[in-house]
ZALUMKE-661902 format. One line per 2 residues: number of its first residue (from 1); their letters; for each residue x, y, z of N, C-alpha, C. Coordinates in steps of 0.05 Angstrom, whole numbers, plus 5000, padded with zeros to 4 digits. Layout:
<atoms>
NUM) a) X:Y:Z:X:Y:Z:X:Y:Z  ... $
</atoms>
This chain:
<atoms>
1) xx) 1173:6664:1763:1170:6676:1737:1145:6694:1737  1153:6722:1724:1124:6736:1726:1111:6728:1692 $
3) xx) 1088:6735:1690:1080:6729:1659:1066:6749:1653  1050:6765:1635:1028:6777:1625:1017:6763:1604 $
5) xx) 0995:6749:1623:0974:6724:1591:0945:6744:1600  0936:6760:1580:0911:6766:1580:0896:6788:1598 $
7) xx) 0921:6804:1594:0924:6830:1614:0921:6826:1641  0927:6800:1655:0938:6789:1676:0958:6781:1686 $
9) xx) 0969:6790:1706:0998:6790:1709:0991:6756:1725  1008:6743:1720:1012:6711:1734:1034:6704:1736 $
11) xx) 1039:6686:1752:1063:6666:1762:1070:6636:1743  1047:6637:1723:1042:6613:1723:1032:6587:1730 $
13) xx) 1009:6604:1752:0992:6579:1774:0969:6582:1763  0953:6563:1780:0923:6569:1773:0911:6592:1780 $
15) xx) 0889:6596:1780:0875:6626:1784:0877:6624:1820  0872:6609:1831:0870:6606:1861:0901:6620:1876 $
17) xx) 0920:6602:1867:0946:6609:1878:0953:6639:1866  0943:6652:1850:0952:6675:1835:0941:6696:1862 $
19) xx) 0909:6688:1859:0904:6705:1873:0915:6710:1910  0915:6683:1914:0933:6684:1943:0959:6706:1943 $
21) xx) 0977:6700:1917:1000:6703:1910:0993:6744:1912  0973:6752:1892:0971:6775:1897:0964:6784:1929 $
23) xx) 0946:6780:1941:0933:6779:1962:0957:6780:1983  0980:6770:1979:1005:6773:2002:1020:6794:2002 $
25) xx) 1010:6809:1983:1026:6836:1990:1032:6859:2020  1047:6868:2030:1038:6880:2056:1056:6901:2050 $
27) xx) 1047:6923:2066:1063:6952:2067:1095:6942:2081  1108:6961:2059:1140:6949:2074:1145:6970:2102 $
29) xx) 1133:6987:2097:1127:7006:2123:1098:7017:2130  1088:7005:2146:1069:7012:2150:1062:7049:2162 $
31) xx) 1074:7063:2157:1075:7093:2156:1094:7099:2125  1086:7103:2107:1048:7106:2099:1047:7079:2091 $
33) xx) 1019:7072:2098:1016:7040:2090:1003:7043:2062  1007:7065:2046:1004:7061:2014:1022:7059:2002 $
35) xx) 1045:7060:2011:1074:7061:2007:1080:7029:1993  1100:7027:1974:1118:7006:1974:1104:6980:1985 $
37) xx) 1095:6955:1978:1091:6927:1983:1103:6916:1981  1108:6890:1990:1119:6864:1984:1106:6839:1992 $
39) xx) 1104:6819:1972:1094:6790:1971:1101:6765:1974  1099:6757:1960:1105:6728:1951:1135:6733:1932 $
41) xx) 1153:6749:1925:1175:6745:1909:1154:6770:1892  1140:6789:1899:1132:6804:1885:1135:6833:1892 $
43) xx) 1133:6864:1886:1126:6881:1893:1106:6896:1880  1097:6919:1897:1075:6938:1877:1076:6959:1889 $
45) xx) 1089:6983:1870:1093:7013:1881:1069:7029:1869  1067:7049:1870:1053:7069:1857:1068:7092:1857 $
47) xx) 1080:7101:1826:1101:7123:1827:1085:7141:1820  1062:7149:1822:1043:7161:1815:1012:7168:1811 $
49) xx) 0995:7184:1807:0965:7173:1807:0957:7161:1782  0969:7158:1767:0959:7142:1745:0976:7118:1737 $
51) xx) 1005:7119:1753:1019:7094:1746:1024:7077:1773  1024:7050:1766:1036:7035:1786:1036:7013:1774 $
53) xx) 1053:6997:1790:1067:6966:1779:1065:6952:1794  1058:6924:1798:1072:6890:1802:1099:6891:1789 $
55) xx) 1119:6895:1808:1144:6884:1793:1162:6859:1818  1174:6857:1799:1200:6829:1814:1229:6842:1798 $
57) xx) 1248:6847:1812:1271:6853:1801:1291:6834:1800  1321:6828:1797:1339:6805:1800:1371:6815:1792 $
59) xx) 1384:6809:1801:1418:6805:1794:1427:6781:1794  1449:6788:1773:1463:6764:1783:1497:6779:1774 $
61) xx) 1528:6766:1785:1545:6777:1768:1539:6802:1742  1541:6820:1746:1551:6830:1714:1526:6837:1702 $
63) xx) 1503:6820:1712:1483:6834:1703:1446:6837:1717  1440:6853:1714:1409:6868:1730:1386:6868:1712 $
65) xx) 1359:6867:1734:1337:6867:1713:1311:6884:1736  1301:6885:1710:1265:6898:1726:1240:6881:1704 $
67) xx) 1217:6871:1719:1208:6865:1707:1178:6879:1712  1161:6889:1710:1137:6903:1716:1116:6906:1695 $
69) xx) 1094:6901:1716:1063:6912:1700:1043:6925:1708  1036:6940:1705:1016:6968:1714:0988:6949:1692 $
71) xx) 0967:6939:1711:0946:6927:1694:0924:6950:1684  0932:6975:1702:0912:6998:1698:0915:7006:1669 $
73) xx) 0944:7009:1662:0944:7025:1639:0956:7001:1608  0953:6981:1619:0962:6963:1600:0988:6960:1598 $
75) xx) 1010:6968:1615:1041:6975:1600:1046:6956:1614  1068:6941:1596:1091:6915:1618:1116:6923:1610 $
77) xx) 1136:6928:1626:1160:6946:1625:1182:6923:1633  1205:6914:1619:1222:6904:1623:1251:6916:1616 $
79) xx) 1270:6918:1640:1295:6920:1634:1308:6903:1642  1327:6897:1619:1350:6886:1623:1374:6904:1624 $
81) xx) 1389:6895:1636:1420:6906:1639:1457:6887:1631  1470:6896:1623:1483:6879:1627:1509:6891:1643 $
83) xx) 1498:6903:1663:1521:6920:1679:1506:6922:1718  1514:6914:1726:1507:6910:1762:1508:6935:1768 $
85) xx) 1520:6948:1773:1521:6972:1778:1527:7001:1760  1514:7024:1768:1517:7039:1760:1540:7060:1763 $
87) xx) 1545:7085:1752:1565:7096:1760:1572:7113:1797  1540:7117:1793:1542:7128:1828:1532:7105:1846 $
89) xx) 1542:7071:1835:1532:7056:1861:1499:7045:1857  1480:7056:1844:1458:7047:1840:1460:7015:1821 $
91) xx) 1435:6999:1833:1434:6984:1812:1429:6987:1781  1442:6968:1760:1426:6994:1742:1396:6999:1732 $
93) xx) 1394:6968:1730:1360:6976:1722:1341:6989:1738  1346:6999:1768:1338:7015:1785:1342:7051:1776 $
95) xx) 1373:7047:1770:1382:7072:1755:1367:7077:1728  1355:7062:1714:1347:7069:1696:1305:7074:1694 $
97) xx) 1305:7057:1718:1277:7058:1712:1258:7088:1721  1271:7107:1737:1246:7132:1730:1258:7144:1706 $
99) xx) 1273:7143:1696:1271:7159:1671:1257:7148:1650  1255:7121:1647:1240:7095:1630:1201:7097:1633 $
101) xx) 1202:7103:1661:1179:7106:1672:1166:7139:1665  1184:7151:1668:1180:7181:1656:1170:7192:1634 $
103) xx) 1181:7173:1610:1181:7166:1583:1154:7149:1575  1144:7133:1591:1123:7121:1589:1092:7134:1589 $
105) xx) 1096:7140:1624:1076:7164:1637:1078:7189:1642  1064:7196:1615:1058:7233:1609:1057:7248:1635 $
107) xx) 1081:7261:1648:1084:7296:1667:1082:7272:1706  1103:7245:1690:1100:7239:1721:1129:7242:1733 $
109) xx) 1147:7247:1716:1177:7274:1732:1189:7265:1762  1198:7239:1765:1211:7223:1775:1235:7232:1778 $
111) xx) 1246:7230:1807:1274:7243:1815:1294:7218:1797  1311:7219:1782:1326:7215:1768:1350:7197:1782 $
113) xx) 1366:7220:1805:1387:7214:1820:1406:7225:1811  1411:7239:1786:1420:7251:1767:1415:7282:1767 $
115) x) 1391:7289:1780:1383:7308:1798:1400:7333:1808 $
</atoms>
């Protein structure tokens, strides 16, 4: 479970395990190793110089989600879906999230896929 209690993103553990929990992040490619992370059941991108997120995403049947928080700028962004896929094959809350993110963060103009 991700949470936002107190403009801290948590799991629901104590402060110790959180921070481990952050702390496991690693480059999913280490060329560029600013690129894309992954954790503990966590991620953290940076779609930008002023935006980036801790997110965890999920499916299940029939329906998709994004869950994310950028602690820089205060925003916690959740989508739900109730559709797995999109029309060109994307997941959808994947499909939906640079334009969501676009809408959020002022001139940050995210390839769409729609493009």
């Amino acid at each position: 479970m991700l949470c936002v209690r107190n403009h801290r993103i948590t799991s629901g553990v104590d402060r110790a395990s959180q921070q481990q929990w952050l702390r496991s992040l690693q480059a999913e490619d280490p060329n560029p190793p600013k690129g894309q992370k992954y954790g503990y059941g966590i991620s953290y991108q940076r779609f930008g110089p002023q935006a980036a997120m801790y997110y965890h995403g999920g499916e299940l049947p029939g329906f998709n989600s994004f869950v994310g928080h950028d602690p820089d700028n205060e925003v916690t962004l959740v989508i739900w879906t109730n559709l797995t896929l999109s029309p060109d094959g994307r997941t959808t809350a994947q499909a939906l999230l640079p334009i969501v993110l676009d809408e959020v963060y002022v001139g940050l103009s995210l390839p769409t896929g729609a493009d």
